[in-house]
N, C-alpha and C positions, 0 to 999 in steps of 0.2 A: 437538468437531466430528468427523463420522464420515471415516474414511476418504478415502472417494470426493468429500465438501465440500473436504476441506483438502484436495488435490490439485488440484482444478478451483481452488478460491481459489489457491494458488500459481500456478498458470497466469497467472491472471489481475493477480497481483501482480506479477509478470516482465512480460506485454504493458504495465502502466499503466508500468512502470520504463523499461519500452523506448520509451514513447511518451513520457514526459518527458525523455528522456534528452536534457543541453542545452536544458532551459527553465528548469530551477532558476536563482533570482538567486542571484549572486554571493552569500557568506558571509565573515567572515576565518576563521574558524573550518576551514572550506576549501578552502584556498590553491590547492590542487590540484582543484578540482570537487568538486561536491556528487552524491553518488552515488543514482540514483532510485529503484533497488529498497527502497535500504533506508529510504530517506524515507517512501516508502509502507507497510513494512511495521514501520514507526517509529509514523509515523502512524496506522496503524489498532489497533496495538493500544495507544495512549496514548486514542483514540475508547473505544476499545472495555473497554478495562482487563484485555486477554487478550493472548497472544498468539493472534494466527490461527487456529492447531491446538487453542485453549482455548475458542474462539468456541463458545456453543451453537450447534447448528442451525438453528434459528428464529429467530437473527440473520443466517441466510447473505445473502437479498437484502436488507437495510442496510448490509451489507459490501460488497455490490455496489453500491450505491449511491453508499458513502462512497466507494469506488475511485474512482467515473465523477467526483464531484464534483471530489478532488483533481487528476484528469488535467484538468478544465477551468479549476482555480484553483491553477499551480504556484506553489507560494513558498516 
């Protein structure tokens, strides 16, 4: 991904972190909370089989998509 994608995707990966942050259920795994940035950025790149910055560009808005999904289905 170029540059100027992975930056805006970071951003965005921080707001979805910020906006779950305290929705995630409980884990034992856990104890202490389950942390949301890295959930998401856990998450998309096990989606995706990249991390973030490895994403072609022509994936960007599925990335954004997967984002909006998980911030409306925490788990």
């Amino acid at each position: 991904m170029n540059k100027e994608n992975t930056g805006k995707l970071w951003k965005i990966i921080q707001e979805a972190g910020d906006y779950l942050l305290g929705q995630l259920p409980d884990h034992p795994n856990h104890p202490k909370g389950r942390n949301p940035y890295a959930h998401v950025a856990i998450c998309v790149k096990n989606k995706f089989n990249a991390s973030y910055k490895d994403i072609p560009d022509e994936n960007f808005d599925d990335v954004l998509k997967y984002i909006e999904f998980l911030k409306q289905n925490p788990n």
